[in-house]
C-alpha positions, 0 to 999 in steps of 0.5 A: 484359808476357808472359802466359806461366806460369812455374810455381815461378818457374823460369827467372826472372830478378828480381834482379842479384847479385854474391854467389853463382853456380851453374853447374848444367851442370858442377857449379861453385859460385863465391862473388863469383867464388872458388871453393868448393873453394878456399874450403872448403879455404883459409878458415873460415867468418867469412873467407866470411862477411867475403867475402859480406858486405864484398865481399873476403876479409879481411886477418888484421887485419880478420878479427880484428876480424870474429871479436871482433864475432861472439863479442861477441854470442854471448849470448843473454838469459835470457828467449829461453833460457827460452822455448828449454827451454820448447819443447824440454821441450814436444817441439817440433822443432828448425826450430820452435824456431829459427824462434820464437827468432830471431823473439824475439830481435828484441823484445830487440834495442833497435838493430834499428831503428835499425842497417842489415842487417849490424849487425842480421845480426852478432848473429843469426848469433853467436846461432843457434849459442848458440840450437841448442846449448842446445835440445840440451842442454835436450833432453837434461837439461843446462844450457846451456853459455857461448859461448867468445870465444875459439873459432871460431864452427865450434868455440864451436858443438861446444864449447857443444853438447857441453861439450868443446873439439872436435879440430881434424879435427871442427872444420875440418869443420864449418867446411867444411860451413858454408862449403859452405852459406853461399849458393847463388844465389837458392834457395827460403829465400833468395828468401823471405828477398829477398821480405820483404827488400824490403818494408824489413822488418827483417832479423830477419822475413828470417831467421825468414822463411828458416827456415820455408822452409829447414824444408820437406821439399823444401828443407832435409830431405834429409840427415836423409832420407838418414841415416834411409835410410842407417839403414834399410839398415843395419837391413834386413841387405841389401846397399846396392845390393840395398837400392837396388834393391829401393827402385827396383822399389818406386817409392821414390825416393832421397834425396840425388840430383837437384837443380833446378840441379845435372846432374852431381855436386853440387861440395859433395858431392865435397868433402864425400864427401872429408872423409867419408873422412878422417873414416873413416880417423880413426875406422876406422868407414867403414860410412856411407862404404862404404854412400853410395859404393855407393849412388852408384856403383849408380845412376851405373850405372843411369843416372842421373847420365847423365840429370842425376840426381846426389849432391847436397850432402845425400847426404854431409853427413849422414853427415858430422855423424853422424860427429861425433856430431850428432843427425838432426833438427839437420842442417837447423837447422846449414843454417839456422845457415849459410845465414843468411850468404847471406840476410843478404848477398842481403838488404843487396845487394837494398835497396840498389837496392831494388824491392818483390817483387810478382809477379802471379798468372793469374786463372782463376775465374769471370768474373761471378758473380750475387750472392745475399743471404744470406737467399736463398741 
């Protein structure tokens, strides 16, 4: 067995999948071997999902059924929303508050036990939205809205956040935006996911596990950092490349470049910038689209995607959801309402060759300690 310290897990294999691939070199992002520009641009997200979870993209039969088990477990009991208002009434941040409502959900889930991964993943992932939109409307004074069966689960999560059907260009983009963020590989929030997985735990741990580690600033934060930066800009009255600038000289780093995988543009941001422009053009508001194109192509010349320092997927999707009106603190919360696709599928793929995740850790304490009662110390 190899000795040698692999800090943060980097470069090690532990797993075999079938599910998602990243090719960091030339910026491509595969799901079981489709590409995501075409997946974003030709399939909604139950059709990922289908695909993640079944192992093909489904029939339109298929997918109807698919549609009407997810919108049939949409409804979330009374007791879990209470809790909900409770923790937005109380202050509490929108992951926090994920976090506690998936766990809840498990005491009123009287099959968890008993049903495998998948049917046990159907009902949290149809709840989550139920569960983020009504934290917003409890925020903002306002009951919860019913989930709509017939909507899609891009536009019934729109519809119950706002209380109004969302037009076809908001709802084909956050469709997009979920499908860009179902997987992608084995990340830290998918590997927690995997590690409690394999245990035998049931999936609803996985999931509440994925969240908290989604909630750290170094995994899932980084588009609300770029809005609160893209904000910063706009209040200072500079110009975005003097705004940047004068940020570089003072060692402060900007977020939405640089991916551990990734040395070249992000393949989700590329997409996602285009659909920053078509909303742009809609709305005849190109401001956030004109400060992050700046942006970008100021530090492209300074070098730094040259030295692998690249947009990444956050640096665009957050001006994508301000578009569509969406408050800061829910955009990691809508990546965990995503991403859960690809935890529940790493998941079901993992246990069916499953092997407890044990790694080992390098002892560097004291080798013989003396010990000394206590009536001596």
């Amino acid at each position: 067995m190899s000795n040698e310290l692999k800090r943060g897990l980097e470069g090690v294999l532990v797993a075999e999948s079938e599910l998602s691939h990243v090719d960091g070199e030339v910026g491509k992002l595969v799901y079981r071997g489709y590409d995501i520009e075409e997946l974003a641009r030709g399939a909604s997200y139950e059709e990922v999902l289908h695909l993640l979870w079944h192992g093909s993209l489904p029939t339109r039969a298929e997918l109807e059924d698919f549609r009407a088990e997810l919108a049939a477990e949409r409804t979330v009991d009374d007791e879990v929303l209470s809790t909900v208002r409770t923790l937005a009434d109380a202050g509490d941040r929108p992951m926090a508050a994920l976090r506690t409502a998936v766990s809840m959900l498990s005491a009123y889930d009287g099959d968890a036990e008993e049903e495998g991964v998948l049917a046990e993943g159907a009902r949290i992932t149809a709840k989550i939205p139920t569960v983020l939109a009504a934290f917003e409307r409890a925020r903002q004074g306002e009951p919860p809205v019913d989930p709509d069966p017939d909507l899609s689960h891009a536009g019934n999560f729109l519809y119950m956040l706002t209380g109004t059907e969302p037009d076809a260009v908001s709802e084909e983009t956050f469709d997009m935006a979920l499908t860009l963020h179902a997987d992608h590989g084995l990340n830290a929030s998918t590997f927690t996911a995997l590690v409690i997985g394999s245990t035998m735990a049931d999936v609803y741990s996985s999931v509440t596990g994925g969240i908290g580690a989604l909630s750290g600033s170094l995994h899932g934060g980084a588009n609300q950092d770029v809005m609160e930066m893209l904000h910063e800009v706009d209040a200072s009255g500079k110009d975005p490349v003097e705004w940047v600038r004068d940020a570089r000289e003072n060692d402060r780093r900007i977020p939405g470049f640089g991916h551990r995988v990734y040395k070249v543009k992000d393949p989700r941001a590329r997409i996602l910038e285009g659909k920053l422009r078509d909303l742009a053009d809609s709305s005849g508001d190109r401001k956030w689209l004109e400060y992050t194109t700046a942006i970008e192509s100021h530090l492209a010349d300074e070098g730094l995607v040259e030295k692998g320092i690249a947009p990444n997927v956050d640096f665009y999707s957050g001006s994508v959801y301000d578009a569509m009106g969406i408050p800061m603190d829910l955009y990691t919360p809508i990546f965990a309402m995503s991403r859960v696709g690809g935890w529940i599928a790493h998941v079901h793929e993992y246990q069916a060759d499953n092997r407890l995740i044990r790694p080992r850790a390098r002892y560097t304490g004291p080798e013989a300690a003396e010990f000394v009662p206590i009536d001596e110390r």
